[in-house]
DRENTORKOL-3810 file (N, C-alpha, C; in nm, 4 decimals):
REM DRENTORKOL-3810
@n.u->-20.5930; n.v->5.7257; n.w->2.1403; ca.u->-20.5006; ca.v->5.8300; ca.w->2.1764; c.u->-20.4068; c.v->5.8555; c.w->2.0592
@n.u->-20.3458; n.v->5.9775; n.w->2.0130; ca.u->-20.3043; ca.v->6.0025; ca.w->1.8837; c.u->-20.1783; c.v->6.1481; c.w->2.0220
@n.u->-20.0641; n.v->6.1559; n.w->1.9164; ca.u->-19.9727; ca.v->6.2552; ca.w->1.9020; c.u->-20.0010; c.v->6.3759; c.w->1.8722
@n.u->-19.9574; n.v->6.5044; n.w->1.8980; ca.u->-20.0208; ca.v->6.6039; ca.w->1.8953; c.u->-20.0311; c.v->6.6275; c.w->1.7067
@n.u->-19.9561; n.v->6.5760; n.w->1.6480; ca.u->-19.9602; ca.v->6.5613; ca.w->1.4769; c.u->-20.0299; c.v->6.4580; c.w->1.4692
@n.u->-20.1085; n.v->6.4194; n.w->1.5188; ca.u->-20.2176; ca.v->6.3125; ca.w->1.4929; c.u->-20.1750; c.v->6.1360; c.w->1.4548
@n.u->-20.0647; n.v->6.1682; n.w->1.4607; ca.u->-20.0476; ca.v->6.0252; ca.w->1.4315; c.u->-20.0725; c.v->5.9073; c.w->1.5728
@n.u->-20.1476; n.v->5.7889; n.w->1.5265; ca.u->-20.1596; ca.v->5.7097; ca.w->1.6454; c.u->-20.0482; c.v->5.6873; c.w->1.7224
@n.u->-20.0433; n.v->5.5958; n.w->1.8410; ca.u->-19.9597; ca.v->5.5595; ca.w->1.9144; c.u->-19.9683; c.v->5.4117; c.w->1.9109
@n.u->-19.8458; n.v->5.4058; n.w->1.9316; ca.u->-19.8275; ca.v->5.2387; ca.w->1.8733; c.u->-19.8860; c.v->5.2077; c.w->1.9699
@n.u->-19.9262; n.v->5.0606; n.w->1.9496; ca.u->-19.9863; ca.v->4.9437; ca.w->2.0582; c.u->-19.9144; c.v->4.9733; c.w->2.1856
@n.u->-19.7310; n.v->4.9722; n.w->2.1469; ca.u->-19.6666; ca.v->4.8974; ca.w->2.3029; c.u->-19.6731; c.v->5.0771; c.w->2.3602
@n.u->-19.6651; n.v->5.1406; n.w->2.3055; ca.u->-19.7170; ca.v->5.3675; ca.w->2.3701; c.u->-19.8251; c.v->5.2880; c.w->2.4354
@n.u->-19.9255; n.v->5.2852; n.w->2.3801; ca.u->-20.0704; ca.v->5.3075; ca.w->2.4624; c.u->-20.0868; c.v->5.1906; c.w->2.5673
@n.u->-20.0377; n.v->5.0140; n.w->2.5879; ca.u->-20.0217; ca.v->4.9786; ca.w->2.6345; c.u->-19.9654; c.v->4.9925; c.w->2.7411
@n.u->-19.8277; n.v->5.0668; n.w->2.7801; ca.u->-19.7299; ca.v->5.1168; ca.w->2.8587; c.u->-19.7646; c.v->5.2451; c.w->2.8956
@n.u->-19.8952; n.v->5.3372; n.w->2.8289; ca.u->-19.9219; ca.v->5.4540; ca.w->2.9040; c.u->-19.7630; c.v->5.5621; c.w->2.8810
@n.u->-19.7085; n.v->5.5341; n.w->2.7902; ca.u->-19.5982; ca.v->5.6083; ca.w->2.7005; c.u->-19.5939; c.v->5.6927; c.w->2.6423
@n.u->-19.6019; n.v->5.8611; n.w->2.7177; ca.u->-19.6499; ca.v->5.9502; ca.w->2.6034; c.u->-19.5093; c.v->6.0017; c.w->2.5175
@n.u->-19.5137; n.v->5.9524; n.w->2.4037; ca.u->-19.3376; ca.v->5.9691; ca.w->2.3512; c.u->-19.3360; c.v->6.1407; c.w->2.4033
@n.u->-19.3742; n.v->6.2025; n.w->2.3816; ca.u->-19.3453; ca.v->6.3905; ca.w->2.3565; c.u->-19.2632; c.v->6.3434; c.w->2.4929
@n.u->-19.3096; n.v->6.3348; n.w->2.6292; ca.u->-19.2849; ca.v->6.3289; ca.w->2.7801; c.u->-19.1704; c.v->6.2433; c.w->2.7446
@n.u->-19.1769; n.v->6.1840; n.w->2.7206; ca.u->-19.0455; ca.v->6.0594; ca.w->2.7671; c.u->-18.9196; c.v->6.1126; c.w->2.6890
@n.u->-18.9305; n.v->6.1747; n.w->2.5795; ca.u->-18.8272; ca.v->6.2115; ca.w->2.5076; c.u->-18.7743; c.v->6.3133; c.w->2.5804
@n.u->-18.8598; n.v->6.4454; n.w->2.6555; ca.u->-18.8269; ca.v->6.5381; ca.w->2.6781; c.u->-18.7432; c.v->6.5015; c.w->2.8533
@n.u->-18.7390; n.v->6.4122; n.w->2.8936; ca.u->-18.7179; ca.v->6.3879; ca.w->3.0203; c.u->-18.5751; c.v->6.3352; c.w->2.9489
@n.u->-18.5351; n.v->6.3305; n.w->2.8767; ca.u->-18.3989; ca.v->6.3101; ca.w->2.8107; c.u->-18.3181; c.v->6.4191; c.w->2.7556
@n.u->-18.3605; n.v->6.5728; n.w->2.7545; ca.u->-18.3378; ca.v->6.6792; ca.w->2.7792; c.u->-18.2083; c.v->6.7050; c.w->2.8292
@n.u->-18.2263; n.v->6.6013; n.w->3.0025; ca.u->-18.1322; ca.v->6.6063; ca.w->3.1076; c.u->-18.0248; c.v->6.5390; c.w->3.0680
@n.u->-17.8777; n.v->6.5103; n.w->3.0449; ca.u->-17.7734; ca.v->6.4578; ca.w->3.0326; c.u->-17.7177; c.v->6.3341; c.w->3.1079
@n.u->-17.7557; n.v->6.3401; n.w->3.2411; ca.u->-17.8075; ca.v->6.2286; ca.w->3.2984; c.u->-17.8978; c.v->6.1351; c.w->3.3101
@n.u->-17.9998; n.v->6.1683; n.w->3.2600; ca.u->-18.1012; ca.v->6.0743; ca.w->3.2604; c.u->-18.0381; c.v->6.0149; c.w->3.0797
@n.u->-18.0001; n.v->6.0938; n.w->3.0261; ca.u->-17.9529; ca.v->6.0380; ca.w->2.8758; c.u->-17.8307; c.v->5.9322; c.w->2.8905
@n.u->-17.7839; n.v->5.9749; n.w->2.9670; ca.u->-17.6161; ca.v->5.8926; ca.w->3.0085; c.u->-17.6942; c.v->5.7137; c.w->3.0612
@n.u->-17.8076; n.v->5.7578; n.w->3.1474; ca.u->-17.8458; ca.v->5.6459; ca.w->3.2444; c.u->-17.9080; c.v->5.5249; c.w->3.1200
@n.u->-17.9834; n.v->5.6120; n.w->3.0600; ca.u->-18.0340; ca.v->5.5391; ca.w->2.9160; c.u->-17.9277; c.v->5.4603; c.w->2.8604
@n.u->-17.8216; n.v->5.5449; n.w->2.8305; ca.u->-17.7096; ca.v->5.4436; ca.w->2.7568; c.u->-17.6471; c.v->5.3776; c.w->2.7677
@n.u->-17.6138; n.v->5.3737; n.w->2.9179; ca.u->-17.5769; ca.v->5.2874; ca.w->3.0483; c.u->-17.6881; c.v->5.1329; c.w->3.0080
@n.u->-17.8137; n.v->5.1759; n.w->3.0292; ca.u->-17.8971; ca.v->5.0426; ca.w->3.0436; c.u->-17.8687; c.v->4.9707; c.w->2.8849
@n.u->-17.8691; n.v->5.0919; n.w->2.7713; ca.u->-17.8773; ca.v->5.0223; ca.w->2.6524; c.u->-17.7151; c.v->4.9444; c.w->2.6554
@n.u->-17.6486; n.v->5.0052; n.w->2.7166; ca.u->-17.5000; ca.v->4.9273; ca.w->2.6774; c.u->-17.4403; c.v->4.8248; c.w->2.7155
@n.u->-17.5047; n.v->4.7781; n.w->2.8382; ca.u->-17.4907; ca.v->4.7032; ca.w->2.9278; c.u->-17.5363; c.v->4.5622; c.w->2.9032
@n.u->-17.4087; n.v->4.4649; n.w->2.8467; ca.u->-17.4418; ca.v->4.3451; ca.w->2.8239; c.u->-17.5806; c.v->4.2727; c.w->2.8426
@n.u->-17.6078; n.v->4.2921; n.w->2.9552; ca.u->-17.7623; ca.v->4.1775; ca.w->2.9424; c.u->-17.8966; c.v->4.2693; c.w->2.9323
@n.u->-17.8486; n.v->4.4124; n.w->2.9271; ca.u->-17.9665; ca.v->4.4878; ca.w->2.8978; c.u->-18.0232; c.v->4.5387; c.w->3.0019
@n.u->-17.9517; n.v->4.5090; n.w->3.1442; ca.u->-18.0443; ca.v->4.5354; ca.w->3.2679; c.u->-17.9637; c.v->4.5552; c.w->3.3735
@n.u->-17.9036; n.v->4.6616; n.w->3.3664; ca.u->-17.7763; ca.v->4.6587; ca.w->3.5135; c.u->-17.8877; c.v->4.6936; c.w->3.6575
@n.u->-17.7748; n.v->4.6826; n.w->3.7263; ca.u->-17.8196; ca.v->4.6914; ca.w->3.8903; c.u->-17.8153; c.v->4.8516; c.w->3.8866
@n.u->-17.8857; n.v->4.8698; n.w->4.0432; ca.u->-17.7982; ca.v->5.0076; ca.w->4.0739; c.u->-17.6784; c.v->5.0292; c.w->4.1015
@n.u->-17.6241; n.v->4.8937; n.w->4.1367; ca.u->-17.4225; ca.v->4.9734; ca.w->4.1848; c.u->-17.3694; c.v->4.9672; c.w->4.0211
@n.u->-17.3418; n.v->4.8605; n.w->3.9170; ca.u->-17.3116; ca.v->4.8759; ca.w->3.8140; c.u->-17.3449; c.v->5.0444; c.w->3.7508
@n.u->-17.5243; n.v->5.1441; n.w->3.7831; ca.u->-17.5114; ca.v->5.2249; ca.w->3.6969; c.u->-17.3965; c.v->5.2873; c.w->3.8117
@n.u->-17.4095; n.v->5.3162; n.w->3.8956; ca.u->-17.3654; ca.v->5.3992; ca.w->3.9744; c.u->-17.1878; c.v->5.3936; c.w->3.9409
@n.u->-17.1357; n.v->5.2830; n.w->3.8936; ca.u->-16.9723; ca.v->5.1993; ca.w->3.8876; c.u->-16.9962; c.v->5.3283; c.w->3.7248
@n.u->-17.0746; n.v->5.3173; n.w->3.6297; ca.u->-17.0690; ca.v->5.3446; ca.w->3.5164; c.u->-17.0923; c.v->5.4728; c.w->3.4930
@n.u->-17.1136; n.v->5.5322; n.w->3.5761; ca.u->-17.1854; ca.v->5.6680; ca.w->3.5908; c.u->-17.1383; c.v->5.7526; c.w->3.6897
@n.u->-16.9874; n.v->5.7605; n.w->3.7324; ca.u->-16.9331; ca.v->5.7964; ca.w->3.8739; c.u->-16.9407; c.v->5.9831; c.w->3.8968
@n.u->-17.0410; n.v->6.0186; n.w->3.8031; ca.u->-17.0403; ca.v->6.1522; ca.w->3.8719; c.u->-17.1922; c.v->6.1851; c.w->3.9388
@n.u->-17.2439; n.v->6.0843; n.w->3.9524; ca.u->-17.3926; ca.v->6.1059; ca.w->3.9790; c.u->-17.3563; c.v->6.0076; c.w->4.1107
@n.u->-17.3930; n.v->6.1273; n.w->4.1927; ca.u->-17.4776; ca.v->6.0753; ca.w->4.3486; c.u->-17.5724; c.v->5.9820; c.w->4.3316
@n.u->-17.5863; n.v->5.8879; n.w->4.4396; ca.u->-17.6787; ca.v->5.7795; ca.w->4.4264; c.u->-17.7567; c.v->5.8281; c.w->4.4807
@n.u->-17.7755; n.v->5.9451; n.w->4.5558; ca.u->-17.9639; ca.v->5.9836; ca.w->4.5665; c.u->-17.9886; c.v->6.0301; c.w->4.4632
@n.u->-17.9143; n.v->6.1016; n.w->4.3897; ca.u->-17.9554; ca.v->6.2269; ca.w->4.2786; c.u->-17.9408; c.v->6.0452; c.w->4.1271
@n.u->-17.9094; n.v->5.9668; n.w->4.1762; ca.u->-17.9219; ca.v->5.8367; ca.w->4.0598; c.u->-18.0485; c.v->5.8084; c.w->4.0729
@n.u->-18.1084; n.v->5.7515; n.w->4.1942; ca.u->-18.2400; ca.v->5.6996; ca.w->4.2624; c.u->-18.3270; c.v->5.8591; c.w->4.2073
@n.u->-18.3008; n.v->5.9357; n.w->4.2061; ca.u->-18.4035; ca.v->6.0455; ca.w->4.1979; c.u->-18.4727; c.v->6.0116; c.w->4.0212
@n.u->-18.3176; n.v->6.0072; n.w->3.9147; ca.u->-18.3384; ca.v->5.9758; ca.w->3.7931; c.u->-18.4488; c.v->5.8918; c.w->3.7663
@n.u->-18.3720; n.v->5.7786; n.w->3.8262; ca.u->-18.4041; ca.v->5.6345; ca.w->3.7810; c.u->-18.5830; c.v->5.6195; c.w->3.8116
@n.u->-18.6438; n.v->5.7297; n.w->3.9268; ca.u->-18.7913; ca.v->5.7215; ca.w->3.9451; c.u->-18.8315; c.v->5.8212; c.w->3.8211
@n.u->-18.7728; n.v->5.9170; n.w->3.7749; ca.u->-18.8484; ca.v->5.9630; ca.w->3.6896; c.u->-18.8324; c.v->5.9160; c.w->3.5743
@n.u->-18.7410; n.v->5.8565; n.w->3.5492; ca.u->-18.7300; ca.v->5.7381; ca.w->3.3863; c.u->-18.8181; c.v->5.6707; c.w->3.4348
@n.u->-18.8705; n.v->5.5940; n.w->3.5249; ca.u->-19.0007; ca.v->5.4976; ca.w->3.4991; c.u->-19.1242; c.v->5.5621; c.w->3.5284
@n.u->-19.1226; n.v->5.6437; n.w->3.5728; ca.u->-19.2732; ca.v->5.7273; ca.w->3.5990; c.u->-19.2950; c.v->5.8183; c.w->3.4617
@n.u->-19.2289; n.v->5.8220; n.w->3.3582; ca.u->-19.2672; ca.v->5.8294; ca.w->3.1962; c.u->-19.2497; c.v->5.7141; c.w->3.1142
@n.u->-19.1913; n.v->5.5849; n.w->3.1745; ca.u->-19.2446; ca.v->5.4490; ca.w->3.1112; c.u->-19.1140; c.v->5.4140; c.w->3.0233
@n.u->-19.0293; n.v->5.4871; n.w->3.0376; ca.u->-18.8854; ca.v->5.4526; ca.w->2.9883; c.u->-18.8066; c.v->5.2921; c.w->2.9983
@n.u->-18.7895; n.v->5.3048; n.w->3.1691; ca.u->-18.7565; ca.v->5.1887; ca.w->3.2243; c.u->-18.8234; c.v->5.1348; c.w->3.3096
@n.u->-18.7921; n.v->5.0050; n.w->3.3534; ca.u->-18.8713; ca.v->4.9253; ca.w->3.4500; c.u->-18.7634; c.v->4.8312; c.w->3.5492
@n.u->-18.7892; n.v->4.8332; n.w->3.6762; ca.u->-18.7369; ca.v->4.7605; ca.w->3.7663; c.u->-18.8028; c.v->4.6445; c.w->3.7505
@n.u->-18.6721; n.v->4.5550; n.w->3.7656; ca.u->-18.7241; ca.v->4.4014; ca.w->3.7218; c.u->-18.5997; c.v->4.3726; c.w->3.8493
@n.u->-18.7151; n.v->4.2498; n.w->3.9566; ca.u->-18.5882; ca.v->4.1696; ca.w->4.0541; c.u->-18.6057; c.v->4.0265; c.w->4.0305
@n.u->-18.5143; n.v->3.9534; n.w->4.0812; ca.u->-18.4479; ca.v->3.8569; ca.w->4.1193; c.u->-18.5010; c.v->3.7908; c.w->4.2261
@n.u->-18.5388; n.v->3.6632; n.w->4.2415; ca.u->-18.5598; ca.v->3.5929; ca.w->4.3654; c.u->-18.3532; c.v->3.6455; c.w->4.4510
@n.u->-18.3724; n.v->3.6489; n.w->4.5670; ca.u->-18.2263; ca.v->3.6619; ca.w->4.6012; c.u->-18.2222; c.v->3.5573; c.w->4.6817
@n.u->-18.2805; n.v->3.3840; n.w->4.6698; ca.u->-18.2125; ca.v->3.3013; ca.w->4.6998; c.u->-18.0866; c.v->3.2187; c.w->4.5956
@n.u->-17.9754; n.v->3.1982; n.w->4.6258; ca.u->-17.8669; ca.v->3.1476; ca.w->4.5646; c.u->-17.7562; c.v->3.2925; c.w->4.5476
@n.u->-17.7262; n.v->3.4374; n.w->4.5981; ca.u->-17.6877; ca.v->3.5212; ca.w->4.5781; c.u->-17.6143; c.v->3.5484; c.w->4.7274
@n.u->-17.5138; n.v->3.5808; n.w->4.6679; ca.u->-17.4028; ca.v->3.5935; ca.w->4.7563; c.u->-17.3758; c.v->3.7559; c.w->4.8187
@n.u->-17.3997; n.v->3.7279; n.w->4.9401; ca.u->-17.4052; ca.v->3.8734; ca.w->5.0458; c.u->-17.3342; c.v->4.0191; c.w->4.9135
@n.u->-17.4531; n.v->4.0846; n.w->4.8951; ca.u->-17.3909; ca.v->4.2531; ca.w->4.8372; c.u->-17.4268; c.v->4.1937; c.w->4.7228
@n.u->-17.4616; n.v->4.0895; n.w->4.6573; ca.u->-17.5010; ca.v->4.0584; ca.w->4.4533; c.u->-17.6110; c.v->4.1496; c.w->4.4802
@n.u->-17.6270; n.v->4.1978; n.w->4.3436; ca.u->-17.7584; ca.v->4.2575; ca.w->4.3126; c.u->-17.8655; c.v->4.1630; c.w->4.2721
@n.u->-18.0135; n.v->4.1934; n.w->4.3704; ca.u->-18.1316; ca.v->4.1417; ca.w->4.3080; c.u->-18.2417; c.v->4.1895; c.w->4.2157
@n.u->-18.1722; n.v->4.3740; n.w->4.2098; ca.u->-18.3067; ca.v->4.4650; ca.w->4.1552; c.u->-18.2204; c.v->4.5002; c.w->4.0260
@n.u->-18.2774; n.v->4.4832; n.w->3.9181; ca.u->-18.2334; ca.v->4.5384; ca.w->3.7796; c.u->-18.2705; c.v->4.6645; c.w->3.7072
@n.u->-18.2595; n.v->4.7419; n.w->3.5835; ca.u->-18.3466; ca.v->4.8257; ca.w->3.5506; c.u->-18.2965; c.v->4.8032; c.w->3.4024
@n.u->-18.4200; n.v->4.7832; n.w->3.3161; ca.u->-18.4557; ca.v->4.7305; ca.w->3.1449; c.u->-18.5214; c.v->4.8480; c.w->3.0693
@n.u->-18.4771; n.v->4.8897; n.w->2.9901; ca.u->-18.6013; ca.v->4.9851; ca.w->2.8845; c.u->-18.7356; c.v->4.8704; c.w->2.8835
@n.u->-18.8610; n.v->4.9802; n.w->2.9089; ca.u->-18.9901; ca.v->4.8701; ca.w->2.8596; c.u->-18.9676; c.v->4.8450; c.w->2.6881
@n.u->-19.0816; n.v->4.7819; n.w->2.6642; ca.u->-19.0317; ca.v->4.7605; ca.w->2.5168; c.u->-19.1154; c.v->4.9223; c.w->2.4380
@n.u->-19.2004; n.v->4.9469; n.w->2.5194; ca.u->-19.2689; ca.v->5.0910; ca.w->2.4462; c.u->-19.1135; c.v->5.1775; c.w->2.4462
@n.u->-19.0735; n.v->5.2233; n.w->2.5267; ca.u->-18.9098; ca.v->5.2805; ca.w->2.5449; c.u->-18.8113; c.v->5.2390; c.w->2.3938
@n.u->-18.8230; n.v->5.0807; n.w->2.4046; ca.u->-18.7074; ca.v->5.0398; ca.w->2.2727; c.u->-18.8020; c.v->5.0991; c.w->2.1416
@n.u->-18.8981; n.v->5.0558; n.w->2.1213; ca.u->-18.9921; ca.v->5.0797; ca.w->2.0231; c.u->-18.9692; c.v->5.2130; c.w->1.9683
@n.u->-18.9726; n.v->5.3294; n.w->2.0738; ca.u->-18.9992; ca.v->5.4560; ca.w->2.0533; c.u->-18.8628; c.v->5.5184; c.w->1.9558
@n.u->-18.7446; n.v->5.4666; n.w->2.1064; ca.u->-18.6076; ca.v->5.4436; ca.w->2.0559; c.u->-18.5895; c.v->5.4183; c.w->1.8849
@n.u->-18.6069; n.v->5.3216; n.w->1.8752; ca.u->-18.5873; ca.v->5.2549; ca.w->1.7636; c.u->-18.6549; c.v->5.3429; c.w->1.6149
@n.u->-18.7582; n.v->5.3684; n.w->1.6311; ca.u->-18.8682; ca.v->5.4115; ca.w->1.5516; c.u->-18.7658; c.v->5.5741; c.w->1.5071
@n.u->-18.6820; n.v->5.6525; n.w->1.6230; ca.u->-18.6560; ca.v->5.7637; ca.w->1.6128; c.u->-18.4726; c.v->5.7515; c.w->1.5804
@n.u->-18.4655; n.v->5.6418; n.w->1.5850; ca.u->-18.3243; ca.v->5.6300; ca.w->1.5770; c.u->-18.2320; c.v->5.7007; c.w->1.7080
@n.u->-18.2564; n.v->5.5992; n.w->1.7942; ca.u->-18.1944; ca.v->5.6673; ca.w->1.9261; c.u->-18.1152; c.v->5.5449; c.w->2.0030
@n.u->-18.0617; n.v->5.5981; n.w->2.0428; ca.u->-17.9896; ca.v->5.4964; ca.w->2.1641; c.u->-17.9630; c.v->5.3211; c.w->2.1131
@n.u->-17.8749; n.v->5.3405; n.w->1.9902; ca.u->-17.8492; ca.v->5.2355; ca.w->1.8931; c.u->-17.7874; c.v->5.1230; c.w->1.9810
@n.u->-17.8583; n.v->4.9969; n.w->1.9780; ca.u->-17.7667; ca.v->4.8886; ca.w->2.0875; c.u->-17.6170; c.v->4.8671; c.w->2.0944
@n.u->-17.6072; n.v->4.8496; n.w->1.9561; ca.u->-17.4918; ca.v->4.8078; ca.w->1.8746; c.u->-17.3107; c.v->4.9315; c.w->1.8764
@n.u->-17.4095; n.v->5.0465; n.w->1.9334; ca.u->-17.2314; ca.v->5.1459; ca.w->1.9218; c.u->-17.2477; c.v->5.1788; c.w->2.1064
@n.u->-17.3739; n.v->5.1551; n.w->2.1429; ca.u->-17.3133; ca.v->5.1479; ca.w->2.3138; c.u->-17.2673; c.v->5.0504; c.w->2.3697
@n.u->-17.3125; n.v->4.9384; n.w->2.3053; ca.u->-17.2532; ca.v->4.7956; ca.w->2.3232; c.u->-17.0947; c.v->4.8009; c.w->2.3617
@n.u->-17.0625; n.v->4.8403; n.w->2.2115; ca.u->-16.9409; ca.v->4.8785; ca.w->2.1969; c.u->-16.8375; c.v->4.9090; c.w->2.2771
@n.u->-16.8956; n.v->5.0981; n.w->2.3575; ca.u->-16.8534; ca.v->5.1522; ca.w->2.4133; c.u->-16.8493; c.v->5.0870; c.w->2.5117
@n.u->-16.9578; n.v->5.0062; n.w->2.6035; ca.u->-16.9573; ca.v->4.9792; ca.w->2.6795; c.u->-16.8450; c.v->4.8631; c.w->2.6954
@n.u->-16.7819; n.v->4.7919; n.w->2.6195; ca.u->-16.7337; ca.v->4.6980; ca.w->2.6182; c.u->-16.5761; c.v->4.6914; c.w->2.6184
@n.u->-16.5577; n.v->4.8792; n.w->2.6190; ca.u->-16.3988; ca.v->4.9322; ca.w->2.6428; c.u->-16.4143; c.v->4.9757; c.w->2.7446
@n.u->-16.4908; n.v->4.9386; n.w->2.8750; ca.u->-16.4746; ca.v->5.0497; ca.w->3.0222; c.u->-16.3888; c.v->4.9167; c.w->3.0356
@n.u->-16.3266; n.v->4.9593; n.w->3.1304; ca.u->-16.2035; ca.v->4.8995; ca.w->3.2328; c.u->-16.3291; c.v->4.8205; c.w->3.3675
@n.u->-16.3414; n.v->4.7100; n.w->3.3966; ca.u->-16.4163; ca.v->4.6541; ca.w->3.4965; c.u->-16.3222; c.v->4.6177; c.w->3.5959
@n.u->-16.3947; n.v->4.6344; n.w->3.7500; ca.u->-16.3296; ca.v->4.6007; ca.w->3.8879; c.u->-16.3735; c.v->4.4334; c.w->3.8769
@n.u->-16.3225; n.v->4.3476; n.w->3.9602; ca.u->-16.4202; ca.v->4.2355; ca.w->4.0002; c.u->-16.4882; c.v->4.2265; c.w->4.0609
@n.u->-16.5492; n.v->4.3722; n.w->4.1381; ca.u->-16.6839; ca.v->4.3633; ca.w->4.2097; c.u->-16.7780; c.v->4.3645; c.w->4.1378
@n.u->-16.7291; n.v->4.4688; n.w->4.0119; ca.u->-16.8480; ca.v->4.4631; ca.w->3.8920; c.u->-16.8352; c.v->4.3939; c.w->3.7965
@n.u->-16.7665; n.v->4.3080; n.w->3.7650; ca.u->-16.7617; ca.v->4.1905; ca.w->3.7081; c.u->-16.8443; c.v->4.0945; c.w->3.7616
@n.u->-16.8083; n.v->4.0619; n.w->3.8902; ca.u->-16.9290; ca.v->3.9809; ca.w->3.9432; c.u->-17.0726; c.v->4.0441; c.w->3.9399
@n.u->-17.0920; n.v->4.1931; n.w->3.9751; ca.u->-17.2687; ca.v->4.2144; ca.w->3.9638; c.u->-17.3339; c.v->4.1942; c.w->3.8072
@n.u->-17.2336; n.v->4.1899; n.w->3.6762; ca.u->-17.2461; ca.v->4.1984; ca.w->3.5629; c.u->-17.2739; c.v->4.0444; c.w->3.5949
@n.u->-17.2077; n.v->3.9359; n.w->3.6608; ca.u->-17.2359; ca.v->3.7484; ca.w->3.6393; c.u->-17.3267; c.v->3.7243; c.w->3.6937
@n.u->-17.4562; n.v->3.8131; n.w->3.7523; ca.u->-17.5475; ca.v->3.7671; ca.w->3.7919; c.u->-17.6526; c.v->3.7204; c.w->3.7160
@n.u->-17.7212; n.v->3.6318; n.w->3.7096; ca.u->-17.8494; ca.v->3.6346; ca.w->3.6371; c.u->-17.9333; c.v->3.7053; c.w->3.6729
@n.u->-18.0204; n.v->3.7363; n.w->3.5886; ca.u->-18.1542; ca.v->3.8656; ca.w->3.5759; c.u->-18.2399; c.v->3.7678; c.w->3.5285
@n.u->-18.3383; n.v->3.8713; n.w->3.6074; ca.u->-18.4992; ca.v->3.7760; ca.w->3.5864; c.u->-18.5431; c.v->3.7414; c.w->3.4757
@n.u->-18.6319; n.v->3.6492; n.w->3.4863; ca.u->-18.6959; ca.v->3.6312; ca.w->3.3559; c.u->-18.7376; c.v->3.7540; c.w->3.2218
@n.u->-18.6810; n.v->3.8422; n.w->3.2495; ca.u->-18.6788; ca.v->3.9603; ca.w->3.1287; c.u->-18.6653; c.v->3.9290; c.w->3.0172
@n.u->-18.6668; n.v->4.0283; n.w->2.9147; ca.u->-18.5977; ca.v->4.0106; ca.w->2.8124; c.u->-18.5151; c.v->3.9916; c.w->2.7369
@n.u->-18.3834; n.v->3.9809; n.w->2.8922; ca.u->-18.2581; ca.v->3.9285; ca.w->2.8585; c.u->-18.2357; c.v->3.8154; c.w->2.9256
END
């Protein structure tokens, strides 16, 4: 499988079924771009849904849930859970991670830099509800 300029597709594209043209263009939307930077900024790399939703307070959580299926149905992100034994009533067990075809692509195009959302992310003002969904551990991922 090759790019419409012919160039191949990396291993982790064709592995992940990643067509960059699609995945980029589904970033078009301002929200789905915000949600991206949300996941990239976000200390362990993998927030819950209430964290995006805490980080993201103008997006409805159906119209979030609507996003969040079409970022992974172009291979962007991936829901990754949690056993939810040891988790305390309302912790989050379901996460959401860029695949690595997503960082790859990212990376390759100079997009969604870890290091200045980090940042940003690291001047929001936190509640201690989301302080605690941020102290949860996440699955065996990549973080």
């Amino acid at each position: 499988m090759s790019r419409p300029d012919a160039t191949p597709l990396t291993p982790a594209e064709n592995a992940a079924g990643l067509d960059p043209i699609a995945a980029l263009s589904v970033l078009d939307d301002t929200t789905r771009a915000n949600i991206i930077g949300t996941i990239v900024g976000h200390p362990k790399g993998a927030p819950s849904k209430k964290e995006l939703e805490y980080y993201n307070p103008s997006i409805a959580a159906s119209t979030l849930t609507d996003h969040l299926i079409r970022l992974e149905e172009v291979g962007l992100i991936e829901a990754i859970e949690r056993d939810r034994e040891g988790l305390e009533r309302g912790q989050p067990y379901r996460f959401f991670q860029l695949t690595d075809a997503a960082r790859e692509l990212f990376d390759r195009n100079n997009l969604f830099e870890p290091d200045a959302y980090r940042e940003l992310f690291a001047e929001v003002e936190k509640t201690d509800e989301i302080k605690a969904a941020e102290g949860v551990e996440r699955p065996n991922g990549r973080n």
